[in-house]
C-alpha positions in Angstrom: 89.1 123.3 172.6 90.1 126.0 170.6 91.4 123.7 167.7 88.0 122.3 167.6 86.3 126.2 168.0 88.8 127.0 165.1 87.6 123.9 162.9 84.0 125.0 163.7 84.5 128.3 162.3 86.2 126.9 159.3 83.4 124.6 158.3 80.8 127.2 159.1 82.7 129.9 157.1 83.3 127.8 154.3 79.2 126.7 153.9 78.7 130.1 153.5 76.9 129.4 149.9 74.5 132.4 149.9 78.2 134.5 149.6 77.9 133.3 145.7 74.9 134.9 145.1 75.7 138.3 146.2 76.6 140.9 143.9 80.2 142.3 143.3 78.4 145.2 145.5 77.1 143.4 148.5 80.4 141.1 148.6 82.6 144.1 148.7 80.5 145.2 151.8 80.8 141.9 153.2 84.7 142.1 153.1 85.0 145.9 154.7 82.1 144.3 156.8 84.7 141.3 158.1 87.5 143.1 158.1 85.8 145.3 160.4 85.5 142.5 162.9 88.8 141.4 162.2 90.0 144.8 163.6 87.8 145.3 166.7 88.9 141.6 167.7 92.6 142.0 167.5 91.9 145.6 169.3 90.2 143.6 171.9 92.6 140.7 172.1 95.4 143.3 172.4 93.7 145.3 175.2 92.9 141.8 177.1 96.8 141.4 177.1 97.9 144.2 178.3 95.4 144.3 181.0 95.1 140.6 182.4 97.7 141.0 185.0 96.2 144.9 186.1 95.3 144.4 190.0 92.1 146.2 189.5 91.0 143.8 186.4 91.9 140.7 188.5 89.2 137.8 187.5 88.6 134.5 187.7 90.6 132.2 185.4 87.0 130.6 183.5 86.3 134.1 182.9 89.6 134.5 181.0 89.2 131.5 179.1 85.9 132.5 178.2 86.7 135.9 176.8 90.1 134.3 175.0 87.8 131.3 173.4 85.2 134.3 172.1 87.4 136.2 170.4 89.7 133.1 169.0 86.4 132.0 167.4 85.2 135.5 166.0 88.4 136.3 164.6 88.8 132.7 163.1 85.1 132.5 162.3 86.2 136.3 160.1 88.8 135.0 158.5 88.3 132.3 157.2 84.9 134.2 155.9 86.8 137.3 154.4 88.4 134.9 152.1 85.6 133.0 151.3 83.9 135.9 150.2 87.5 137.1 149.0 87.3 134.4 146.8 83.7 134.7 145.4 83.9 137.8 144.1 85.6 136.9 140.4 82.0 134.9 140.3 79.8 137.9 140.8 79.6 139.1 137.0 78.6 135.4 136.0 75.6 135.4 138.7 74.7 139.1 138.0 74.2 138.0 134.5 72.2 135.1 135.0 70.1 137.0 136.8 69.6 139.9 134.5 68.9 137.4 131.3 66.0 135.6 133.9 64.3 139.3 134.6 65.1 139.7 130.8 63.4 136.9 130.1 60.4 137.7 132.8 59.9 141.1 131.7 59.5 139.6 127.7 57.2 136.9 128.9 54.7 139.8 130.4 54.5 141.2 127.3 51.3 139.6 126.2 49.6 139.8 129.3 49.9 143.8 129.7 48.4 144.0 125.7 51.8 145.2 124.5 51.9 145.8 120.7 54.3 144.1 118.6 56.5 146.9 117.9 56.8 147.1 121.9 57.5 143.4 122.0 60.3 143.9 119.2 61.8 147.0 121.2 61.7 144.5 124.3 63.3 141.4 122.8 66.4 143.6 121.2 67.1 145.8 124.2 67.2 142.7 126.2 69.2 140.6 124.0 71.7 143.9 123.9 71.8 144.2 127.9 72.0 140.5 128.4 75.2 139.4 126.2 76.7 142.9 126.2 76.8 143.6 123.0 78.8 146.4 122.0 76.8 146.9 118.6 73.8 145.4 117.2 70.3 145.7 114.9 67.2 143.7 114.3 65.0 143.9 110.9 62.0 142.3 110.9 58.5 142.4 109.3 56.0 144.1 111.2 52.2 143.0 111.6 51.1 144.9 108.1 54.3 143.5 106.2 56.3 146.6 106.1 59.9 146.3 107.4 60.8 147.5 111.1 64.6 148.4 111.9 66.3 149.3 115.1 70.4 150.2 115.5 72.3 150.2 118.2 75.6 151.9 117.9 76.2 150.6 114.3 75.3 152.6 110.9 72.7 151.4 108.9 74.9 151.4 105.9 77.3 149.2 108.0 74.5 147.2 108.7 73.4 146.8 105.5 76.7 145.7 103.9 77.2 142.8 106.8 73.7 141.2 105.7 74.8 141.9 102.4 77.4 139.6 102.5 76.0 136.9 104.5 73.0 136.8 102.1 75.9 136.3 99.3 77.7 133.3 101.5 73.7 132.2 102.3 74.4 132.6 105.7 71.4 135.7 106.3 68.6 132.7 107.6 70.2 130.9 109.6 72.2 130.9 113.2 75.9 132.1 112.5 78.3 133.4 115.1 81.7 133.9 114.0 84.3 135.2 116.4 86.9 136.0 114.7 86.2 138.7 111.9 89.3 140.1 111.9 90.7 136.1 109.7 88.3 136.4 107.3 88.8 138.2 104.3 85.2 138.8 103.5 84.7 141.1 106.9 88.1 142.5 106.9 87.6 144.1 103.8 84.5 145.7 105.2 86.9 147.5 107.7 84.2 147.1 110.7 85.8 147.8 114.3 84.4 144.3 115.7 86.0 141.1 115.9 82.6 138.9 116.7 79.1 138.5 115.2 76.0 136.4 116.2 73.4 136.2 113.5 69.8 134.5 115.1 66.8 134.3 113.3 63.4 135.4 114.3 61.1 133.0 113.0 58.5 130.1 114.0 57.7 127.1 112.0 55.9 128.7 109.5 57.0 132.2 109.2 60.1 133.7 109.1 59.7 137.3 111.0 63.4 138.6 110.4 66.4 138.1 112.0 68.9 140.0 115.2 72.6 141.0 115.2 75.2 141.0 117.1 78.4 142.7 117.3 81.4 142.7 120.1 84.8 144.2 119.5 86.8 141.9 120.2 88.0 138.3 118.4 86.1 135.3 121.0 83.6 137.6 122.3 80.5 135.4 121.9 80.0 132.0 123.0 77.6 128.5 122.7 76.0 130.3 125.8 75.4 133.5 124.3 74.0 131.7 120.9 71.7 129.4 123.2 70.4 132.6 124.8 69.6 134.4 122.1 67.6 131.2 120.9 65.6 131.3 123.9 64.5 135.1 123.7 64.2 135.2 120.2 61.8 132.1 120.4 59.7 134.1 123.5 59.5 137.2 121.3 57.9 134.7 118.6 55.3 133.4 120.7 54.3 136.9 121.9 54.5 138.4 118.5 51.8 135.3 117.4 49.7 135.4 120.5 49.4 139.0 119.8 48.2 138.4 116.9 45.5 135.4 118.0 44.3 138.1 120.1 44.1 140.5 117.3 42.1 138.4 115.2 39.7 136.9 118.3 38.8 140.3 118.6 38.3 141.3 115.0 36.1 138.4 114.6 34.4 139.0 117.6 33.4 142.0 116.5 32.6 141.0 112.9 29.6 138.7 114.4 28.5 141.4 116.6 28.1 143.3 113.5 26.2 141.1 111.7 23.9 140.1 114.8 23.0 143.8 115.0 22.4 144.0 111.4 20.1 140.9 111.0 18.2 142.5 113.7 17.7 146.0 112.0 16.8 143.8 108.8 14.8 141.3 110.7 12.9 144.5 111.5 12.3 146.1 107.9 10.2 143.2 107.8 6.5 143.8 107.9 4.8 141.4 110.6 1.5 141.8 109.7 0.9 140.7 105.9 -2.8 141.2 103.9 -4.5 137.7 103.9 -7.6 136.9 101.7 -9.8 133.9 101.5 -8.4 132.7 98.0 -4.5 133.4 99.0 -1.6 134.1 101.6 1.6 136.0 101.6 3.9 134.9 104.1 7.7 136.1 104.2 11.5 134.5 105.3 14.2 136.6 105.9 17.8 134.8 106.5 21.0 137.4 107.1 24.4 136.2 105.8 26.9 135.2 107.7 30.1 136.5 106.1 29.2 138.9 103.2 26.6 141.5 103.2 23.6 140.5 101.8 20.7 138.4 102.2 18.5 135.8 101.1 14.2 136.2 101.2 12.0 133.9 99.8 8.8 135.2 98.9 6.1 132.7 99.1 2.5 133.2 97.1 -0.3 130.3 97.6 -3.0 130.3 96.2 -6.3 129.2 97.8 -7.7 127.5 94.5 
């Protein structure tokens, strides 16, 4: 009985598979949480000892082998959870950050719908990319909606900054995805004397404009990886769509507001016109009126018959 209590315990311990999703937080609480058990247990175990054979504690022997089976499963059942959980907690950073690039990614995608600008959008997209693959250093330049360039630093110098794009533009490496992790071998970077060992270039661009591009710095050599680059892709592609959308929206508006115009001025210049014209019996003056629809201006035709 108790090797099949203490094989129950083990399977139930070891299906535990919400454990993985915890974070380093809640697992540690989980341990001083099972350890806790653990302890009142054996106390109980201990005292159940040392008082079985005590005349005044005298009880039937199912009662015994009740209270010996409980606490053989809750101490197995513990156990065998503390190291499950034990052994889980290496693979709380990796579930911690897949979690904070999906709220990245939620909180980039509900851009749009709250009317962000695209500066905001920009300032979105970097500080996520940042938080999610932990960069230690990083900038983005791109073109903003007038065409004027928009730059943001993150614990780098601009003229630092300026001297890495510099010499990927030279090796034709500023357009296109790049990640290079180890700096410190190539003779190009080292002579820049930077204090990072790996860079991520993605560009930030759709099919038929090219916004900018995003960098990426870590300090040490094999800091990024395929992961990281594929991540990047993915938000950099999201900031796209909102900067475009934004800028459907933009011009849905503007041209909603263009014909609004115009109705209201073909109706003050429908107006000007008189309705009631002089008529005689030997001619008649009648009048057309039609408003542009895209430049100001009009057209009137001016129409004299004559009754002979």
């Amino acid at each position: 009985l108790m090797g099949g209590l203490g094989a129950f315990g083990a399977y139930l311990s070891s299906h535990q598979k919400w454990v993985a999703y915890l974070s380093r937080r809640q697992k540690l609480q989980a341990v001083l949480l099972q350890m806790g058990v653990l302890l009142a247990m054996s106390v109980f175990v201990a005292y159940f000892l040392q008082t079985q054979h005590a005349p005044q504690l005298v009880a039937p022997a199912p009662q015994h082998t009740f209270l010996v089976l409980n606490a053989f499963f809750a101490i197995f059942y513990a156990a065998m959870g503390l190291l499950v959980t034990v052994f889980n907690i290496p693979t709380a950073g990796v579930f911690e950050q897949k979690r904070e690039e999906i709220l990245s990614l939620q909180r980039l995608t509900q851009l749009i719908q709250r009317g962000q600008s695209a500066d905001e959008v920009y300032r979105m997209f970097f500080d996520s990319a940042i938080q999610t693959v932990e960069a230690d250093a990083a900038w983005l330049e791109v073109a903003g909606p007038t065409g004027e360039a928009l730059r943001q630093h993150y614990r780098i110098d601009p003229e630092q900054a300026q001297a890495v794009e510099q010499l990927l533009s030279d090796y034709n490496l500023g357009q296109i995805e790049y990640l290079n992790n180890d700096l410190f071998s190539s003779g190009a970077f080292r002579n820049l004397a930077l204090p990072f060992g790996s860079l991520i270039v993605m560009p930030v661009r759709s099919n038929k404009h090219n916004y900018g591009a995003l960098y990426m710095l870590k300090e040490p050599t094999q800091g990024f990886d395929r992961e990281n680059l594929s991540i990047l892709q993915t938000f950099a592609s999201q900031a796209v769509l909102s900067i475009e959308n934004l800028q459907l929206v933009s011009d849905s508006i503007q041209s909603e507001r263009v014909k609004e115009e115009l109705k209201i001025a073909s109706s003050v210049q429908d107006s000007l016109i008189p309705k009631n014209l002089p008529i005689d019996n030997w001619f008649e003056i009648s009048s057309h009126a039609l408003a542009a629809r895209e430049v100001g201006g009009e057209t009137m035709l001016l129409d004299l018959a004559s009754g002979n």
